[in-house]
MOPAC internal coordinates of N, CA, C and O (Angstrom, degrees):
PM7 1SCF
backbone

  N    0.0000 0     0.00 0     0.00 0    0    0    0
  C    1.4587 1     0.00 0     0.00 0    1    0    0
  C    1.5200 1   108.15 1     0.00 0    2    1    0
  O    1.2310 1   120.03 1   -46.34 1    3    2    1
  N    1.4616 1   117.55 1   133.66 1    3    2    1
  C    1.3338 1   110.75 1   175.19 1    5    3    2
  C    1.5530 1   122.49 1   -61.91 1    6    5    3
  O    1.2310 1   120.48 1   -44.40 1    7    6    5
  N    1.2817 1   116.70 1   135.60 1    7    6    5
  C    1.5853 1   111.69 1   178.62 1    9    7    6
  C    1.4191 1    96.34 1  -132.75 1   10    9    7
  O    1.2310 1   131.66 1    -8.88 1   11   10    9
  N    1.4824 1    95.10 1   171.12 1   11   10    9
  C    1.7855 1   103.07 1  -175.89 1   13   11   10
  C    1.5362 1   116.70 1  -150.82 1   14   13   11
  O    1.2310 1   109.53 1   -80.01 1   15   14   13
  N    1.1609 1   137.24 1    99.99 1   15   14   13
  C    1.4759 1   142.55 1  -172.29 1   17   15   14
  C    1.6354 1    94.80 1   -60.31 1   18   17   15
  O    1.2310 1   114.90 1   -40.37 1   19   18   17
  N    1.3557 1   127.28 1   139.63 1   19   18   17
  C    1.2404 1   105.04 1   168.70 1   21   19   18
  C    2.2546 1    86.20 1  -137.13 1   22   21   19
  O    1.2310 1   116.30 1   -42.28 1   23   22   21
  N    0.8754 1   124.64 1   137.72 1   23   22   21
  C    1.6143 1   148.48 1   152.76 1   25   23   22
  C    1.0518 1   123.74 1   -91.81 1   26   25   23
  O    1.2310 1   126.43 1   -58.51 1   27   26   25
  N    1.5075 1   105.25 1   121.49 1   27   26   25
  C    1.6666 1   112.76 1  -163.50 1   29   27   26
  C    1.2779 1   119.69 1  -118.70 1   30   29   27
  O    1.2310 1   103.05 1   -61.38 1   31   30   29
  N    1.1791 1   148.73 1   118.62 1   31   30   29
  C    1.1407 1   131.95 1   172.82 1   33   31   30
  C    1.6006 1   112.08 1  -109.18 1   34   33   31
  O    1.2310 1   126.47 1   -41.68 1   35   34   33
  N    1.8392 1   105.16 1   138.32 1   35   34   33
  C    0.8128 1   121.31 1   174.52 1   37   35   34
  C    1.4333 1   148.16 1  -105.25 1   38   37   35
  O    1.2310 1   116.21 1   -15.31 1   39   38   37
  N    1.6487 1   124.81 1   164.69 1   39   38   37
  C    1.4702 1   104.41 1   173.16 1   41   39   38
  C    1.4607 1   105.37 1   -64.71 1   42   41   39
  O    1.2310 1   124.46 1   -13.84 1   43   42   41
  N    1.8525 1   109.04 1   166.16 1   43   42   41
  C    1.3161 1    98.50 1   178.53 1   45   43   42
  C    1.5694 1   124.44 1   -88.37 1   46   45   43
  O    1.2310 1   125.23 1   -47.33 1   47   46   45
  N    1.4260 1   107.55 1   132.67 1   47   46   45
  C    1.3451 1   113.62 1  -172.65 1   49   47   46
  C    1.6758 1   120.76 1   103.44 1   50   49   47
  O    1.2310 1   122.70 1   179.48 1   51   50   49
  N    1.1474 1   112.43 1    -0.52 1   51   50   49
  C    1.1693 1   124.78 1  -173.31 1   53   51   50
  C    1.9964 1   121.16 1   -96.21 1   54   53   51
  O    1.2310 1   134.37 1   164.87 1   55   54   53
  N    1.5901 1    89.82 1   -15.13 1   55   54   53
  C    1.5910 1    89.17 1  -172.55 1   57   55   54
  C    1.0561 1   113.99 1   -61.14 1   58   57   55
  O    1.2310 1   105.08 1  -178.23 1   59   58   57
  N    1.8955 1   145.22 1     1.77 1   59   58   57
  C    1.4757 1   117.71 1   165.67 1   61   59   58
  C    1.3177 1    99.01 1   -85.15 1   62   61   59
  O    1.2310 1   112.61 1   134.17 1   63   62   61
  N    1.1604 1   131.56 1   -45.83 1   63   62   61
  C    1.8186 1   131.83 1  -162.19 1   65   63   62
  C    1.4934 1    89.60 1   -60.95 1   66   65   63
  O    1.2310 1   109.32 1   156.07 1   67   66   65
  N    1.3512 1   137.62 1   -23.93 1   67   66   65
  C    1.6707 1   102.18 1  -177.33 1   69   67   66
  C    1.9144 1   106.32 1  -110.67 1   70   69   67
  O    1.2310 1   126.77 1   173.55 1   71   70   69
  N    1.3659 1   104.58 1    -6.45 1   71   70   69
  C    1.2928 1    94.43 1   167.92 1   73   71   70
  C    1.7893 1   111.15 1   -65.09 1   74   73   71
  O    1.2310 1   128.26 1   133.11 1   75   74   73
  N    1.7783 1   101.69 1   -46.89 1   75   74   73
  C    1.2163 1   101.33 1   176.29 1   77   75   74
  C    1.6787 1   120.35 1   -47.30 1   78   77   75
  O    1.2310 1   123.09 1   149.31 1   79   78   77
  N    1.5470 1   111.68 1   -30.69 1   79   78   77
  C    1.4375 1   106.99 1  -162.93 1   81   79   78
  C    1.5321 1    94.36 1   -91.70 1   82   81   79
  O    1.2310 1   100.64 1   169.96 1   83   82   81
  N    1.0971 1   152.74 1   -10.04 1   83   82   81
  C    1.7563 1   169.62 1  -117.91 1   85   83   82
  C    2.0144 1    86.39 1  -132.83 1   86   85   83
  O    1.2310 1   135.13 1   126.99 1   87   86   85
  N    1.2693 1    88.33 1   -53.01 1   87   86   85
  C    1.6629 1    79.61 1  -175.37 1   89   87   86
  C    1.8806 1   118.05 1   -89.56 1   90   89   87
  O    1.2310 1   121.15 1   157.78 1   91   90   89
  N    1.2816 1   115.41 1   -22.22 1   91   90   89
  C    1.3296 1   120.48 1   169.15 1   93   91   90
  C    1.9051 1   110.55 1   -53.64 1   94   93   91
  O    1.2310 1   129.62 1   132.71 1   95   94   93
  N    1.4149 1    99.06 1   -47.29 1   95   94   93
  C    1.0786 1   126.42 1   178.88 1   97   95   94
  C    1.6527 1   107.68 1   -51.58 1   98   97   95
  O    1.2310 1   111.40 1    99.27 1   99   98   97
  N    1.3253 1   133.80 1   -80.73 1   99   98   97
  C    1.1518 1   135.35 1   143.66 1  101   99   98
  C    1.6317 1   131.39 1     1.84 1  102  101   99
  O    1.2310 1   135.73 1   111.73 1  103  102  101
  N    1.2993 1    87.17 1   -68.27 1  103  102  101
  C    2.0552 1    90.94 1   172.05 1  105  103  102
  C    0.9533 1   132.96 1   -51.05 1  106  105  103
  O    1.2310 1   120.01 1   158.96 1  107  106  105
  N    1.6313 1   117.59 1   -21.04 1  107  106  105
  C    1.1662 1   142.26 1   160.18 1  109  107  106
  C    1.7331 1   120.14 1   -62.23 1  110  109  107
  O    1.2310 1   126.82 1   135.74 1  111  110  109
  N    1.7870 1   104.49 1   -44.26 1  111  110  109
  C    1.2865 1    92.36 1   167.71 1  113  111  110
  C    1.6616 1   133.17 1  -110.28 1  114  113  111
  O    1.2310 1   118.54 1    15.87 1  115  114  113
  N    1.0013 1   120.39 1  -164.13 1  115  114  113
  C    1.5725 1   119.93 1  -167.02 1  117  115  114
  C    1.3558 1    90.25 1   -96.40 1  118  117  115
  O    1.2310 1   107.07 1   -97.21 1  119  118  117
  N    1.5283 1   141.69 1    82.79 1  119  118  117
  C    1.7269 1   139.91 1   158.32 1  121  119  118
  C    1.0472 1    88.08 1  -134.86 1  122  121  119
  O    1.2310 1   137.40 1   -12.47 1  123  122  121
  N    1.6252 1    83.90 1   167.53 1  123  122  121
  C    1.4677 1   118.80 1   168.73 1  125  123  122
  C    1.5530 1   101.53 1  -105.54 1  126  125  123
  O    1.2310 1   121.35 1   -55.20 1  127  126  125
  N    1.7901 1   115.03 1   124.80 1  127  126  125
  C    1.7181 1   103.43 1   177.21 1  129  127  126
  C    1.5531 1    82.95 1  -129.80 1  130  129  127
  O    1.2310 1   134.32 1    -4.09 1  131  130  129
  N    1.9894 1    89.90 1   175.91 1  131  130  129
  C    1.2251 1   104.04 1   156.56 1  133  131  130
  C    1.6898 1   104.00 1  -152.60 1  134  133  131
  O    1.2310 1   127.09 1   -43.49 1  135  134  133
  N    1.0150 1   103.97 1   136.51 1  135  134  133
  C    1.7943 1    92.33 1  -167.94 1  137  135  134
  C    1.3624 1    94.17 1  -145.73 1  138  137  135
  O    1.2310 1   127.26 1   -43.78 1  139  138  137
  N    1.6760 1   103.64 1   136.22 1  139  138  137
  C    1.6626 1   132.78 1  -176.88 1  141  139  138
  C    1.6166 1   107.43 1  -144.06 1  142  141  139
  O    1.2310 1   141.99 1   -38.98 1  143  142  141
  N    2.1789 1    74.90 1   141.02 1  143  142  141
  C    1.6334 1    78.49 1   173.93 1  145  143  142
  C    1.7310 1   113.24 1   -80.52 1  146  145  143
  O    1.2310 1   123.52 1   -20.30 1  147  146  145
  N    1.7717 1   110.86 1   159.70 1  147  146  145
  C    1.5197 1    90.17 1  -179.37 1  149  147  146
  C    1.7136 1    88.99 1  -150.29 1  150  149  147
  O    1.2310 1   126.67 1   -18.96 1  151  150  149
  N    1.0077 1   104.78 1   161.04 1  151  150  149
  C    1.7487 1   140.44 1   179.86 1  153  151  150
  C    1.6958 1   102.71 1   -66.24 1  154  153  151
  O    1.2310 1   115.50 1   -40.94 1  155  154  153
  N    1.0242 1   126.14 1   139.06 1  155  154  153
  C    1.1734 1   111.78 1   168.49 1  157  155  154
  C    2.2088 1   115.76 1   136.39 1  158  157  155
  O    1.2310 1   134.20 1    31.83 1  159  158  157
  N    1.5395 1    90.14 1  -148.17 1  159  158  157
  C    1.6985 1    91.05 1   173.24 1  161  159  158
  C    1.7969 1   112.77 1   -65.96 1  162  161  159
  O    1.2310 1   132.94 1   125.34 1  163  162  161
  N    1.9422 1    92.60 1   -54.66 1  163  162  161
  C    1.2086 1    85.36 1   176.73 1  165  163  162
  C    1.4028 1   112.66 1  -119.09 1  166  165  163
  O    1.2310 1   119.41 1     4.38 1  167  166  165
  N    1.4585 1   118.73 1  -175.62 1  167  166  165
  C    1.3809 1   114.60 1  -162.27 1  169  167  166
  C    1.8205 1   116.36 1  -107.14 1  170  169  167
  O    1.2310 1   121.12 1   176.83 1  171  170  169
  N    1.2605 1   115.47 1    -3.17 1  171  170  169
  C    1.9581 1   134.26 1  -164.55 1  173  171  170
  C    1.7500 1    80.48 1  -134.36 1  174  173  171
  O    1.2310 1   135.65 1   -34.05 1  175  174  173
  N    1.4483 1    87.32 1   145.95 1  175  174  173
  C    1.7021 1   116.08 1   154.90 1  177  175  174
  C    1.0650 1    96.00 1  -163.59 1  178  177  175
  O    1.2310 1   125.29 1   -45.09 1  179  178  177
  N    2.0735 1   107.44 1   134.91 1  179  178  177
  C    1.2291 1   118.24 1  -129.69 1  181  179  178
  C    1.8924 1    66.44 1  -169.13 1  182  181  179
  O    1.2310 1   127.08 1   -61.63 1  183  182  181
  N    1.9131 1   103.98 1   118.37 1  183  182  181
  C    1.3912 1   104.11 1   173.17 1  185  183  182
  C    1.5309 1    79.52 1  -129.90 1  186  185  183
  O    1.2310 1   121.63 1   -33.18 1  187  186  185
  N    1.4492 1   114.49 1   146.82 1  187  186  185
  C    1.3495 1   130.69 1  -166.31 1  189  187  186
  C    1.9737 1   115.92 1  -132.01 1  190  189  187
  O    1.2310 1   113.87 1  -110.87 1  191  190  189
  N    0.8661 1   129.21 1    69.13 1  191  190  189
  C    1.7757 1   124.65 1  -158.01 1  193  191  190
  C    1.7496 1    87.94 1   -97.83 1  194  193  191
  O    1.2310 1   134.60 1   -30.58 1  195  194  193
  N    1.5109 1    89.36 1   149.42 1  195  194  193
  C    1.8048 1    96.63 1   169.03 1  197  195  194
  C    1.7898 1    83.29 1  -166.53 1  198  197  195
  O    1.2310 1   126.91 1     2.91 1  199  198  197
  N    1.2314 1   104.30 1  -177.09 1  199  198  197
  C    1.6343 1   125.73 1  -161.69 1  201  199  198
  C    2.0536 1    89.17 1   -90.71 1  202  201  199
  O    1.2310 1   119.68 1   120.75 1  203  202  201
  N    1.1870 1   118.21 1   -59.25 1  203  202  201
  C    1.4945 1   140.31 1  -170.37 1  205  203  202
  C    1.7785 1   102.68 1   -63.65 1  206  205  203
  O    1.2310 1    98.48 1   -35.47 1  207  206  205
  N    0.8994 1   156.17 1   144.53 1  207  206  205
  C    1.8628 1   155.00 1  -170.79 1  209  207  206
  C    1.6880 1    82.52 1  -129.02 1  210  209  207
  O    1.2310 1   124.30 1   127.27 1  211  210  209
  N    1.2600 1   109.35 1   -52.73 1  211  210  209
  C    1.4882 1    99.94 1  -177.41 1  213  211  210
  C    1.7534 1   130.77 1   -27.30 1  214  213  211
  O    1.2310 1   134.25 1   129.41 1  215  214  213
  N    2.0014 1    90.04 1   -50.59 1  215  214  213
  C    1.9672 1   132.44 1   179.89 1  217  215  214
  C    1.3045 1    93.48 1   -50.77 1  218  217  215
  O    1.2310 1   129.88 1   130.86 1  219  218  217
  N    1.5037 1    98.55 1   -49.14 1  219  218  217
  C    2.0417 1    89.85 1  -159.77 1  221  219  218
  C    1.5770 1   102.22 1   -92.13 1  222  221  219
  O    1.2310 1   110.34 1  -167.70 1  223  222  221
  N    1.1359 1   135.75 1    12.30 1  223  222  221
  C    2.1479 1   128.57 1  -171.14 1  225  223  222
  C    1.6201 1    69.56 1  -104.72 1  226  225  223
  O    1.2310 1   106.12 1   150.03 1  227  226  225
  N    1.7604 1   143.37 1   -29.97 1  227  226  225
  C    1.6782 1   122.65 1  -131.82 1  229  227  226
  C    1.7021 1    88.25 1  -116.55 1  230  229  227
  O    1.2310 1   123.70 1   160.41 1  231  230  229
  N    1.6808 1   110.52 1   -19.59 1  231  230  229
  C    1.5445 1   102.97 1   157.74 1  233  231  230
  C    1.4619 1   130.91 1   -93.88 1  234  233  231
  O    1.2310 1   127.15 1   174.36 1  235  234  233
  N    1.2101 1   103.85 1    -5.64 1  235  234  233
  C    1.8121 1   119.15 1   166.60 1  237  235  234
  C    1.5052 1   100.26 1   -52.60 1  238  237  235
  O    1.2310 1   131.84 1    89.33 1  239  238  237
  N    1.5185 1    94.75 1   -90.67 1  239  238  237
  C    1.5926 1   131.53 1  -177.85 1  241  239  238
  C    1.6441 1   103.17 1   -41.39 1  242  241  239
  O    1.2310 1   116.91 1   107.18 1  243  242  241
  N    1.4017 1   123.47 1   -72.82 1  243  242  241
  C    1.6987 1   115.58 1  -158.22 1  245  243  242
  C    2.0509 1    99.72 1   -92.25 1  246  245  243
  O    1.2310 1   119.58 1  -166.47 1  247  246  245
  N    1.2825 1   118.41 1    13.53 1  247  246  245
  C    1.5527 1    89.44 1   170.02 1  249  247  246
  C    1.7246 1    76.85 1  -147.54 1  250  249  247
  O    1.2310 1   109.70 1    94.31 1  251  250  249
  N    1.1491 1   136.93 1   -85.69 1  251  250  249
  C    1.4685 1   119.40 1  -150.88 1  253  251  250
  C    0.8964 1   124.20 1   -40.25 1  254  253  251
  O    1.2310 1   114.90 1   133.37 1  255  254  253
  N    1.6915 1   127.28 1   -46.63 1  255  254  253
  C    1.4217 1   136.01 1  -159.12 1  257  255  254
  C    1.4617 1   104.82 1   -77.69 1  258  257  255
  O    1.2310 1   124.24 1   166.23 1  259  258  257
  N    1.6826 1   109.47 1   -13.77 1  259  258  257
  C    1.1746 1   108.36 1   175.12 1  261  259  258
  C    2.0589 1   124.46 1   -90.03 1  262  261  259
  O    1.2310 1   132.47 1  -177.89 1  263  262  261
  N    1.2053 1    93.52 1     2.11 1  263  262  261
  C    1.3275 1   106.36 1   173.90 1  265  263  262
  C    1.5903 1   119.57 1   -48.29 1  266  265  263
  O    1.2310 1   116.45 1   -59.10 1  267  266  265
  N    1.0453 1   124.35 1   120.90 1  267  266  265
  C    1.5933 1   130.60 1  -168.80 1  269  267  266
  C    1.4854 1   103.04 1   -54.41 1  270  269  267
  O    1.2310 1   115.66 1   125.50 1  271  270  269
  N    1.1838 1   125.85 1   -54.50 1  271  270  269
  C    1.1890 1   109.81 1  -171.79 1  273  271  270
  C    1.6245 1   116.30 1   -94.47 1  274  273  271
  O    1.2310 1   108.74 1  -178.39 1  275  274  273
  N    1.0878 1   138.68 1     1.61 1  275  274  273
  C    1.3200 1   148.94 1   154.09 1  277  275  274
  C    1.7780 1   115.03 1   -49.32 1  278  277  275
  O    1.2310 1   130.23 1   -70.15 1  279  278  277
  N    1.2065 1    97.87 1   109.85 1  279  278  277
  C    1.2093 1   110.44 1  -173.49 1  281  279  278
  C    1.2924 1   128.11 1   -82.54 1  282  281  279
  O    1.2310 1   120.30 1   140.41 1  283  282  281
  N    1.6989 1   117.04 1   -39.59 1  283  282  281
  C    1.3268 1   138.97 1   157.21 1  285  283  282
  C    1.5467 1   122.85 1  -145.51 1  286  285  283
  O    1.2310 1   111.11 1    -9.13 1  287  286  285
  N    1.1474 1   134.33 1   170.87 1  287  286  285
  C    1.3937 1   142.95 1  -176.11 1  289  287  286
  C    1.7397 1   108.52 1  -141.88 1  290  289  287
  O    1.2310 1   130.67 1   -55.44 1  291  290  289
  N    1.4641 1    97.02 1   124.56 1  291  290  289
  C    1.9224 1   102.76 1   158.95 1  293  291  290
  C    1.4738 1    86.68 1  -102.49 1  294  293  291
  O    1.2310 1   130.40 1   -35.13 1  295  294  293
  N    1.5200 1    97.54 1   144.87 1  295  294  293
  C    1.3697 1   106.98 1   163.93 1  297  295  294
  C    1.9142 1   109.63 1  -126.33 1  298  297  295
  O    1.2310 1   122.14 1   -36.05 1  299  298  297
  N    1.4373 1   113.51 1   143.95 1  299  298  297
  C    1.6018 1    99.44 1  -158.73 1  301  299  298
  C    1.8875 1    86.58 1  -136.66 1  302  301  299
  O    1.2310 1   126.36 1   -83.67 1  303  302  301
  N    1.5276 1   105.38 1    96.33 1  303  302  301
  C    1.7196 1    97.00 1   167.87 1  305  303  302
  C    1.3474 1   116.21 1   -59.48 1  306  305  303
  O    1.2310 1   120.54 1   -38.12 1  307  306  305
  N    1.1679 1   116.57 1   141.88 1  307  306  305
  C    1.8827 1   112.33 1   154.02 1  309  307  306
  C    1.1630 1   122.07 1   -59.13 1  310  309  307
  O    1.2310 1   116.40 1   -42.26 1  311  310  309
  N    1.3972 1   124.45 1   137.74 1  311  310  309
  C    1.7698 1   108.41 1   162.19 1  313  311  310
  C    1.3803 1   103.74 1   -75.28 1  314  313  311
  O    1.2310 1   120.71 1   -55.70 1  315  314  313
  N    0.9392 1   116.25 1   124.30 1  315  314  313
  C    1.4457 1   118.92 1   168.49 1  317  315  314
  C    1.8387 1   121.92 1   -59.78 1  318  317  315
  O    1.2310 1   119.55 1   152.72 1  319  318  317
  N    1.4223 1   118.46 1   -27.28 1  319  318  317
  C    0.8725 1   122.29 1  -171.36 1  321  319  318
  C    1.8844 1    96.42 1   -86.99 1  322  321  319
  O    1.2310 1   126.59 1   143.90 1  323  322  321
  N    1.1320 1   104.94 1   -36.10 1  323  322  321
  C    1.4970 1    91.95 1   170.74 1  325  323  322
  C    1.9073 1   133.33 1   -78.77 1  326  325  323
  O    1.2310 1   131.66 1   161.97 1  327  326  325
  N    1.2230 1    95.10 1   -18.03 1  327  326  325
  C    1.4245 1   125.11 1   165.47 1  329  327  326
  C    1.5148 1    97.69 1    -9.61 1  330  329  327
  O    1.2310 1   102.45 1   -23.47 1  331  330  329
  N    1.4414 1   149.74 1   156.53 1  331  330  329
  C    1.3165 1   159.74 1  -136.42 1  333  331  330
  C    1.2353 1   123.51 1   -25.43 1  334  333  331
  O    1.2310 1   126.29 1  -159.54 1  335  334  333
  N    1.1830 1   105.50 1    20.46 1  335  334  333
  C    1.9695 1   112.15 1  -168.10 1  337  335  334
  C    1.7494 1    98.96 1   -43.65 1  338  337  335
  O    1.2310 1   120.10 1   180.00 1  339  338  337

């Protein structure tokens, strides 16, 4: 199944209002996520799986990255073929 690590960095102080908006966002589509705040470089970790790879590059790109206070994004595909080795 396609999955997608996505790392977020944020303005400061802002990581509940966009987790909140990260998951509104979501309900809307057909994935599987799980998203936590974390300590560190960046401040969101955001794992995103759906059946379609296409679904998850067109919710990266046209709704998260567009989040107002989101400053930057790593985005990390799975190989699928390496998937539970």
């Amino acid at each position: 199944m396609p999955t997608a690590y996505v790392l977020l960095n944020s303005d400061l102080g802002s990581d509940e209002s966009i987790i909140n908006e990260v998951k509104q966002i979501l309900t809307e589509e057909d994935v599987t996520s799980e998203i936590q705040g974390v300590y560190g470089v960046y401040d969101i970790v955001l794992k995103l799986s759906s059946d379609d790879a296409e679904k998850l590059r067109t919710i990266i790109t046209n709704k998260i990255r567009k989040i107002s206070k989101v400053q930057s994004t790593l985005t990390m595909m799975v190989i699928e073929e390496q998937e539970g080795l």
